[in-house]
C-alpha positions as CSV (number, residue, x, y, z in Angstrom):
1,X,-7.7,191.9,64.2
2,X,-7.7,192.0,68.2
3,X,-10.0,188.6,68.0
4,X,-7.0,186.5,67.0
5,X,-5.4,187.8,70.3
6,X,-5.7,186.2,73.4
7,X,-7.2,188.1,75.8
8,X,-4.2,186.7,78.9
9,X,-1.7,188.4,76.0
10,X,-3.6,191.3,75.5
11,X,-4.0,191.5,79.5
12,X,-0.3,191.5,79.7
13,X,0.5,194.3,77.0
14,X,-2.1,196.9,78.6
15,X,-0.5,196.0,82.2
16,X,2.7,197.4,80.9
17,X,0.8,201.0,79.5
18,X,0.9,204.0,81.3
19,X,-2.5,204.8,83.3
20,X,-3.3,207.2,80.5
21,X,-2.7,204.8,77.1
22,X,-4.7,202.0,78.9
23,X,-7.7,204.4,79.2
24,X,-7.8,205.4,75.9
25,X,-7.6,201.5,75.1
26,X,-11.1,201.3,76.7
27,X,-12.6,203.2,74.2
28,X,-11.2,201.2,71.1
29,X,-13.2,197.9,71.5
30,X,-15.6,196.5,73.4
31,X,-13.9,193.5,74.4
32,X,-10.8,196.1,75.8
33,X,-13.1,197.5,77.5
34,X,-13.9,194.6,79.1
35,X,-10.8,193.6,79.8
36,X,-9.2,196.9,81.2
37,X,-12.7,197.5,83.6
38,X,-12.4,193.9,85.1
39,X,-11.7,193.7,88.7
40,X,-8.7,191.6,87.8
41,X,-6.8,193.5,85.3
42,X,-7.3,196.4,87.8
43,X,-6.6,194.4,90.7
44,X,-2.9,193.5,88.5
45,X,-2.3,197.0,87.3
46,X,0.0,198.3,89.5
47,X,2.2,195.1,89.9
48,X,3.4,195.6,86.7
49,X,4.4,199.2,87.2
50,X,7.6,200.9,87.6
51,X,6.1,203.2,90.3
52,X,4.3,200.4,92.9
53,X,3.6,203.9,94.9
54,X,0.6,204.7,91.7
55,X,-3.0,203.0,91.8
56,X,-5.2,202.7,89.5
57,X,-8.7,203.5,91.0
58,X,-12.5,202.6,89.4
59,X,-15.3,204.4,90.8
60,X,-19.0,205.0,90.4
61,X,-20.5,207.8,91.8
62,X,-24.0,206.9,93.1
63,X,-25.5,210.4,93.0
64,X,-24.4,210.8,89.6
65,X,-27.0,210.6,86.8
66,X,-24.2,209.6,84.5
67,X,-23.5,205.6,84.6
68,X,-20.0,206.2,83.6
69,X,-17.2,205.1,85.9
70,X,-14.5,207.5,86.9
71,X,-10.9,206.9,87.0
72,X,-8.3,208.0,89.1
73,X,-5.1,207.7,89.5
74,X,-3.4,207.8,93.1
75,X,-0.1,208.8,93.9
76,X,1.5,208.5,97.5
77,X,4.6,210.4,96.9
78,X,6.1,214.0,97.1
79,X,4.2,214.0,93.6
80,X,1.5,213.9,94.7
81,X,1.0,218.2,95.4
82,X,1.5,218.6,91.7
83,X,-1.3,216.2,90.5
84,X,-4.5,218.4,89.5
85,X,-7.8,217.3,91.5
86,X,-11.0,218.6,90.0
87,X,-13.7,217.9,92.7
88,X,-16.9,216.8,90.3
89,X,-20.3,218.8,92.1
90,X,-23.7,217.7,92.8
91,X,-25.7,218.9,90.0
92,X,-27.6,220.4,92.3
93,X,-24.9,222.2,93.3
94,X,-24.7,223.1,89.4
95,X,-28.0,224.5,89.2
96,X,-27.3,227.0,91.9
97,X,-24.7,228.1,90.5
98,X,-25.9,229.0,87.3
């Protein structure tokens, strides 16, 4: 059904999302995928917002084994002390721990 869509239109919907809903998106199709980890729809993101202080960030980590790329969200606000940061750790790290 999302192949009769345009991809500018769908572009334009997900720009409107909360940081959360478009993430989700990404798992739904390929092609969202696609569109939500291009450089441009990130670069866009936060022009459409309601909060210009948020970012959307995409990251790889190069000592990760996993190619996944992580997502963050930045806030620059008195906000931002209530936002939960999990630092990920070397698996090496991991392995000494256990």
């Amino acid at each position: 059904m999302s192949d009769y869509i345009p991809s500018e239109i769908l572009v334009e919907i997900f720009k409107r999302l909360p940081v959360k809903s478009v993430l989700q998106l990404r798992s739904l199709s390929k092609r969202w995928k696609s569109l939500i980890d291009s450089s441009e729809f990130i670069a866009g993101y936060g022009a459409h917002q309601t909060q210009p202080r948020s970012l959307l960030v995409t990251y790889n980590d190069p000592e990760s084994q996993h190619r996944d790329q992580t997502y963050a969200s930045l806030v620059d606000d008195e906000t931002f002390v209530q936002q939960e940061i999990r630092p990920m750790l070397p698996e090496v790290t991991k392995q000494l721990l256990m």
